[in-house]
Structure formats: structure tokens, C-alpha cells
C-alpha positions in Angstrom: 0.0 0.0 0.0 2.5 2.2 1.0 4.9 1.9 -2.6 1.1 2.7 -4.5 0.9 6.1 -2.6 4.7 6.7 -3.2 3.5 6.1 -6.9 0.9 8.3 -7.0 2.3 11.2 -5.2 4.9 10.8 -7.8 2.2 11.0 -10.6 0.6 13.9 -8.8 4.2 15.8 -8.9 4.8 14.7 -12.4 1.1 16.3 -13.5 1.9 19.7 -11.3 5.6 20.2 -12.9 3.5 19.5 -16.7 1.1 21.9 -15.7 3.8 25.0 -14.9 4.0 26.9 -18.4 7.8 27.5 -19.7 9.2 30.7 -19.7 10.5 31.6 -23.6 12.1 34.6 -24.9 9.9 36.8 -27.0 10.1 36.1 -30.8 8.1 38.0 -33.3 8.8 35.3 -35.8 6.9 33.2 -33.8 3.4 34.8 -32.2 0.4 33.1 -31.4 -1.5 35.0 -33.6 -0.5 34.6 -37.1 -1.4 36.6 -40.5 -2.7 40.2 -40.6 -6.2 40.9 -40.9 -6.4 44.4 -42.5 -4.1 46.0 -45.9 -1.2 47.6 -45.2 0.8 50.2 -47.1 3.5 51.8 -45.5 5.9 54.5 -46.6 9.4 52.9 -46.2 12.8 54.4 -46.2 16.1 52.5 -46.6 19.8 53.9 -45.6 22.7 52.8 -46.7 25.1 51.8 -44.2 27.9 50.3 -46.3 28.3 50.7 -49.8 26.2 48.8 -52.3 28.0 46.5 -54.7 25.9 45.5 -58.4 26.3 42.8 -61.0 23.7 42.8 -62.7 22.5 39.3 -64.3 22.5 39.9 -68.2 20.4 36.7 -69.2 22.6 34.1 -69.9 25.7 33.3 -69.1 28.0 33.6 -72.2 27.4 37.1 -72.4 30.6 39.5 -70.9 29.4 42.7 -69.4 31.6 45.7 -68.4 31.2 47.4 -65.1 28.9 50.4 -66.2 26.4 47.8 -67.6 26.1 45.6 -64.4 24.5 48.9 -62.6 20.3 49.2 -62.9 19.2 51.9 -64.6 16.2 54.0 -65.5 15.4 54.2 -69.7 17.4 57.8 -69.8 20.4 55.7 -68.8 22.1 57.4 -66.3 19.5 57.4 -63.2 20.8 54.7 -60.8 17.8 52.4 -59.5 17.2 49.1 -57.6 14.2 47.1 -59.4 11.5 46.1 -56.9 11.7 42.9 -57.7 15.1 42.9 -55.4 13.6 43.6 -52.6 11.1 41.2 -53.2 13.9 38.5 -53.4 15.7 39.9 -50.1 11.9 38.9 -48.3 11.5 35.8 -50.2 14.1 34.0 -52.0 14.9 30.4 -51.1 17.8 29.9 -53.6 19.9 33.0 -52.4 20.5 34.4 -48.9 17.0 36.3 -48.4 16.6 37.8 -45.1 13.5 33.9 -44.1 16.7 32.1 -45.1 19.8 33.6 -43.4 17.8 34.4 -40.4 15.0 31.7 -39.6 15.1 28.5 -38.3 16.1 25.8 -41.8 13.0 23.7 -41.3 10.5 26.8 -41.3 12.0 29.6 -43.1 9.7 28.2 -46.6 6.6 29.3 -44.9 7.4 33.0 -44.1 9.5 33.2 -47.0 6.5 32.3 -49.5 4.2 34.3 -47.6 6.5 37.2 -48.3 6.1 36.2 -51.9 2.6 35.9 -52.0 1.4 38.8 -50.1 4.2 41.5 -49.5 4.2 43.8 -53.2 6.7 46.5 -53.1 6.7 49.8 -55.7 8.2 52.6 -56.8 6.6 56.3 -55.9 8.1 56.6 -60.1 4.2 56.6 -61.6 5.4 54.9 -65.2 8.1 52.9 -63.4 6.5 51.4 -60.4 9.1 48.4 -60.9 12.1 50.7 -60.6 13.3 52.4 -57.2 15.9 55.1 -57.4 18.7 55.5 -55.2 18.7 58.4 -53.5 21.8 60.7 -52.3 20.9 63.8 -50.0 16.7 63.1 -51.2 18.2 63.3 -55.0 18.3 60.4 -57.2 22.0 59.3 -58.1 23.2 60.1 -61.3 25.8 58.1 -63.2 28.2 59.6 -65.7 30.8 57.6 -66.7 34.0 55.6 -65.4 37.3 57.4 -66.0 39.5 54.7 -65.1 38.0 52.9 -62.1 35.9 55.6 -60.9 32.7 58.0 -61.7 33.3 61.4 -60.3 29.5 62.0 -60.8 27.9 59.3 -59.0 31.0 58.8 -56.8 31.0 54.8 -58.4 33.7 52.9 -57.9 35.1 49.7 -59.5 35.7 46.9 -57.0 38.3 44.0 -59.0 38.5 40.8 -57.1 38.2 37.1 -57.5 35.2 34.7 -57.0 35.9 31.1 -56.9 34.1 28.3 -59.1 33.1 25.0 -58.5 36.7 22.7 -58.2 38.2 26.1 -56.8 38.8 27.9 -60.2 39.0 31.2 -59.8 36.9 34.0 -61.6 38.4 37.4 -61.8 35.2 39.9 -61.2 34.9 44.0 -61.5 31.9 45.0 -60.2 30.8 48.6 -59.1 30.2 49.9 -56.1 28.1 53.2 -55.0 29.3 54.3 -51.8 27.3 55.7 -49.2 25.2 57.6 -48.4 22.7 56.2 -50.3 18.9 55.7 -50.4 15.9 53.7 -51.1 12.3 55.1 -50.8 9.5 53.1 -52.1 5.7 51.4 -50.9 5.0 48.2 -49.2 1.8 46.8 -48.9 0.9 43.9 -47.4 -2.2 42.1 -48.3 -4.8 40.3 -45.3 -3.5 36.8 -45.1 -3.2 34.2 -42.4 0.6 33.7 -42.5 2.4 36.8 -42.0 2.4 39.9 -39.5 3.2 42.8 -40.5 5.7 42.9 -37.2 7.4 40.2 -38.6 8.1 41.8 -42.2 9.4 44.7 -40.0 12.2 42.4 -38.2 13.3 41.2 -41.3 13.9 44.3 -42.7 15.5 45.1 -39.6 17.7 42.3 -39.3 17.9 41.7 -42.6 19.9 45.1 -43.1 22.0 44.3 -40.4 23.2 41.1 -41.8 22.5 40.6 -45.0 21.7 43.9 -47.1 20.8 44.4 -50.9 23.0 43.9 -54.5 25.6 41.4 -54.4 29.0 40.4 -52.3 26.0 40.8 -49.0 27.0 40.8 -46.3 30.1 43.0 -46.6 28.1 45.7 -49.1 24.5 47.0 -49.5 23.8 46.6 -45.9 21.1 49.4 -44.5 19.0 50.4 -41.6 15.2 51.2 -41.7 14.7 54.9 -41.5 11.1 55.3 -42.0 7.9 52.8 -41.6 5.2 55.0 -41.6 
């Protein structure tokens, strides 16, 4: 009699320890409440804090571009821009370092990062170019004129020559330019009603995101930012 109450006091401890809640640290990647219920647009404001490095895809991979031509422009050809579409990879990408991958738990990134895709749209305040966002110097867009040896005295551009290595360790000599700071983006974000993502939690990523990760190419060393403005 006496080892079945030893047993059951045990069982009684056992249900009182299950019942005491764990104390967590606060994640907003992870609330109870998931999704937002309403549209959101916010007014959003990027700063450079490193310089931003470009190298721009050209379509395939035969084709040999010089380092004027791996910078985004607007049609008059010397504006300097970011398409949207970057930003919209930086949120949701799953084949590059995106902000859900870099940052997120490996097992659950996918989720957050296709609900970016699905319901984050950003645009340009450019009416005809809503897929374009320039970048901004002093609240002017950056103008580029042209390299005179391995600099831009307009745009301040610079060319950055180094070496990226190939599968098997082959190495691939790579000029790429760089625009140094302080530079800009200022563009729209809406977020549509959905059950997956908070608008909190597109916030962090921008937040961390810029810390870590930034925009253009060579990440993590250029193109990082800080959020200015989320209004």
C-alpha cells in the first residue's frame, strides 16, 4: 500500500511540474496569432550603411558585361535604380541568402518566406516605373556619368576587382561597381490580409535583414542598410 501512494504522489508531482507553463524569450517570428487581418501600405525608407555593390544578371551566361552595364538603370540611362523585384527576393528567395533564409530557423524559413512572396508587393513612388526604385543621395536620385579609369566622379561609383571562386576552386576574376554611401531607397510596401504573415514580422526582417545581410551582391560585406522610415 505504501509503494502505491509513493507512486501516486509521484504521478501527482509529475502532472503539477507539466502543468507549470515554460518561460520563452519573445520572438516575433513566432506569435500566437498569425497573419494580418487588414491591408497595409507603409511608406518605407532604406539607408545605406555600407556601400552597395551591383552585378547585374544579363540573361545568360555567355554574355561578358563591363562594369557600367552591371549597374540598374532607368530608360534615360544614367538614373541609378534598384528594381522592386530585389527587394522582393531579399523577403523571399529560397535559392539566395534572403533575409527567411539567413535568419530563420532551416525547417520553417519556406513558410514565411512564400508568404512574403505571395502577399508583401513593393513599388516605386516613379508613376510609369513602379518596378524601378531610385537611389537616393541627400533626397536626390544618383546620377551616373561615366568611369574614367575605375571611378565616376559624378555618382562617386567605384570599381571593386576581385576574384570569386568556381566549383573545383577555379577562380573568376570579377569587377563589379560599387556606389558608396550615403545612399537611399524610398519606395511602398503593402501587405495584403493573409493568415501567414504579421506585419511585425516583415518589420524584423527588414530590420535584421539590413543588419546582416543587405541588398546587391558580395552581402553581407556591401549593400547593408538600416530602416529609416515605416510609416
Amino acid at each position: 500500500m505504501a509503494k502505491k501512494n509513493e507512486k501516486r504522489e509521484d504521478e501527482e508531482k509529475d502532472e503539477e511540474e507539466e502543468d507549470v507553463p515554460e518561460e520563452r524569450v519573445p520572438d516575433v517570428m513566432s506569435k500566437a496569432v498569425k497573419g494580418n487581418r487588414l491591408l497595409v501600405t507603409r511608406d518605407v525608407v532604406l539607408e545605406g550603411t555600407a556601400p552597395i555593390m551591383f552585378d547585374r544578371f544579363p540573361g545568360d551566361m555567355d554574355t561578358q558585361l563591363k562594369p557600367d552595364q552591371k549597374m540598374y538603370f532607368f530608360p534615360d540611362g544614367s538614373t541609378l535604380c534598384i528594381p522592386a523585384l530585389n527587394i522582393s527576393s531579399f523577403l523571399s528567395a529560397e535559392n539566395t541568402p534572403s533575409a527567411p533564409k539567413v535568419l530563420l530557423d532551416p525547417r520553417k524559413y519556406k513558410r514565411i518566406a512564400r508568404a512574403c512572396l505571395n502577399y508583401v508587393s513593393i513599388m516605386s513612388y516613379v508613376v510609369d516605373r513602379p518596378d524601378l526604385i531610385p537611389l537616393t543621395r541627400n533626397g536626390k536620385p544618383i546620377k551616373f556619368g561615366a568611369f574614367d579609369g575605375d571611378a565616376d566622379k559624378l555618382s562617386g561609383a567605384w570599381i571593386h576587382c576581385g576574384k570569386a571562386m568556381l566549383l573545383g576552386g577555379i577562380p573568376h576574376p570579377k569587377a563589379r561597381p560599387v556606389i558608396p554611401c550615403p545612399w537611399a531607397l524610398n519606395f511602398t510596401l503593402m501587405l495584403l490580409p493573409n493568415n501567414e504573415v504579421q506585419e511585425t514580422q516583415i518589420r524584423w526582417l527588414f530590420d535584421e535583414g539590413g543588419r546582416a545581410i543587405g541588398l546587391g551582391t558580395f552581402r553581407g560585406v556591401f549593400g547593408k542598410f538600416k530602416v529609416t522610415r515605416w510609416a
